[in-house]
N, C-alpha and C positions, 0 to 999 in steps of 0.2 A: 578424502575430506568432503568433496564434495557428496556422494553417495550418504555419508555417515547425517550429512546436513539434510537430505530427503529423509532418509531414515525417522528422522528427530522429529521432522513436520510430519511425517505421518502418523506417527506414534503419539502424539499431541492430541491430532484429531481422532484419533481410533478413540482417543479416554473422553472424549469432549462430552458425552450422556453423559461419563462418571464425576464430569468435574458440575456438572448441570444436570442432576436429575430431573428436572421437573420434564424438561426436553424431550425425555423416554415415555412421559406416560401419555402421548396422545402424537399425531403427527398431523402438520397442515404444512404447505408452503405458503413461510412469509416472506420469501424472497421478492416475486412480486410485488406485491406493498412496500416492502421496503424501499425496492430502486423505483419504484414512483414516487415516491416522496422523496429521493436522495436528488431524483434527477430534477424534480420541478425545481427542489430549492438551490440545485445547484444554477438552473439556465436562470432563472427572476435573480439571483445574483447578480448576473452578467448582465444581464438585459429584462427590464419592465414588459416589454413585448417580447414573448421566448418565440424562438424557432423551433419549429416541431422535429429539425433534424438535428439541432442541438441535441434537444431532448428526450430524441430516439437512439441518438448516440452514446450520452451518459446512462441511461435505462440497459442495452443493451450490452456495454462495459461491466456493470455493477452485477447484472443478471449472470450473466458471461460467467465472470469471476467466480461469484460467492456459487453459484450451480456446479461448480467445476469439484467443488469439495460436496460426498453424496451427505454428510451429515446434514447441509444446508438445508434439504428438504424435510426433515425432520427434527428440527429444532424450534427452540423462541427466540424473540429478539437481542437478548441477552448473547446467547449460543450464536447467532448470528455476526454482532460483534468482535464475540473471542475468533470466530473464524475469519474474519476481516482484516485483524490487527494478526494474526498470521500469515496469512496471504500477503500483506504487508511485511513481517519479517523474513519471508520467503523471496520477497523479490529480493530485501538487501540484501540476503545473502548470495543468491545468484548474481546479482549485478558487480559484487566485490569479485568475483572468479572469472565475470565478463572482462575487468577493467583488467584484471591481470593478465587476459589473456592478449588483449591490446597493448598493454606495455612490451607484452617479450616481444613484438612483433620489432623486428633489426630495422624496418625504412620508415623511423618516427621523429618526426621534426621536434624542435624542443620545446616549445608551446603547448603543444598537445600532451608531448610527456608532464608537463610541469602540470597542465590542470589537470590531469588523469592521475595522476598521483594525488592531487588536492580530493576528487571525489571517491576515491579509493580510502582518504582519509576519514569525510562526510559518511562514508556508507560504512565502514567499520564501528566509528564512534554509534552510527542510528541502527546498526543490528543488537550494540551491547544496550543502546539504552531501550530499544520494544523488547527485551527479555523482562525489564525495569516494566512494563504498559504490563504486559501479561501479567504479573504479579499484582501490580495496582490492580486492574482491570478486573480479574478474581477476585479481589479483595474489595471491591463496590467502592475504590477511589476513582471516578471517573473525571473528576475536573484535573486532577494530577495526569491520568492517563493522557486525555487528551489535550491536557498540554505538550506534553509531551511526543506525542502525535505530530500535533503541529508544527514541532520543530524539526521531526522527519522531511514534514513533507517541504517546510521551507531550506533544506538542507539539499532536496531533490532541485530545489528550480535554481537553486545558488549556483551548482553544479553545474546544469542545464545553462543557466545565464555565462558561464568562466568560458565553457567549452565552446559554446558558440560566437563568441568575441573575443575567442583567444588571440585571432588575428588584430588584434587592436582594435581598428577602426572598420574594418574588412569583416563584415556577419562570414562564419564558417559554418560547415555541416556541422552538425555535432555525432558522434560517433554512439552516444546514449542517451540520444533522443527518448527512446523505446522506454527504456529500463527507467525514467527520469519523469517521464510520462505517467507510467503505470505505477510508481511509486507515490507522484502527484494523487491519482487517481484515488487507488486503496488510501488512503489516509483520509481521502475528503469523505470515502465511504465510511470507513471508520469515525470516523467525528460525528458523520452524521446520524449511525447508529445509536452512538452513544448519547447526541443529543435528543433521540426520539424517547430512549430509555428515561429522560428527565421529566419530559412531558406527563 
């Protein structure tokens, strides 16, 4: 299953010209540009006076990511997006095969089980609904997309938040840190794509 789920993301991106021609007739990297502009706005969010390691962090993530897929370098920003918002449903899907794997594990206290089974729920429900984004997203609904979006990536830190205060009162590690993070991450890239495409 899980094989068949790589399979599917690459086969997506292999068609990504065809679904985007314009993409094909010339090539530049807009990756740069882009996570410059994803990262300022995301550290002046956080903070009026940004931290340049803030913002060499978020630059760095986003660069990271979308370079990881080779059509990024030959695309627009449009292509960019669709590669974002899969990279995004690529984490959910692996993170739902992570959570599984941590469940079968026999020495799991019941807390853990109980919110690992709740984000197990979160991240099934937000792979069916970015099949949903893809679809809008093609289809030049982008306010629908990215609502939708944002309730992925609120869905990651709910997660994030249960796991880590499963201990009641007691902060605990969280075991999907990583996956919760990086789901955080692609989503705000994704948004922020989509919002450059309004401009």
């Amino acid at each position: 299953m899980m094989r068949q789920s790589s399979i599917f993301f690459l086969f997506i991106l292999f068609f990504l010209f065809m679904i985007f021609p314009s993409a094909t007739s010339w090539c530049t990297n807009l990756v740069d540009d882009t996570c410059q502009n994803y990262s300022r706005s995301r550290v002046y969010l956080q903070d009026p006076t940004p931290d340049y390691n803030a913002f060499a962090y978020h630059y760095n993530f986003c660069k990271a990511s979308l370079e990881a897929v080779p059509a990024s370098r030959c695309t627009d920003l449009r292509g960019l997006g669709f590669i974002a918002i899969n990279l995004l449903r690529y984490n959910t899907t692996n993170t739902q095969w992570h959570i599984r794997g941590l469940l079968g594990r026999k020495r799991l206290d019941e807390p853990s089980k109980r919110h690992l089974e709740s984000c197990l729920h979160l991240y099934r429900d937000n792979a069916k609904a970015l099949t949903e984004v893809l679809k809008e997203y093609v289809a030049g609904k982008l306010e629908d997309a990215a609502g939708h979006v944002a309730s992925v990536m609120i869905s990651a830190a709910n997660c994030e938040y249960g796991l880590h205060f499963r201990g009641l009162h007691t902060p605990w590690d969280s075991p999907l840190t990583k996956q919760n993070f990086d789901a955080s991450q692609l989503a705000t890239i994704s948004l922020s794509i989509m919002d450059m495409q309004k401009s």
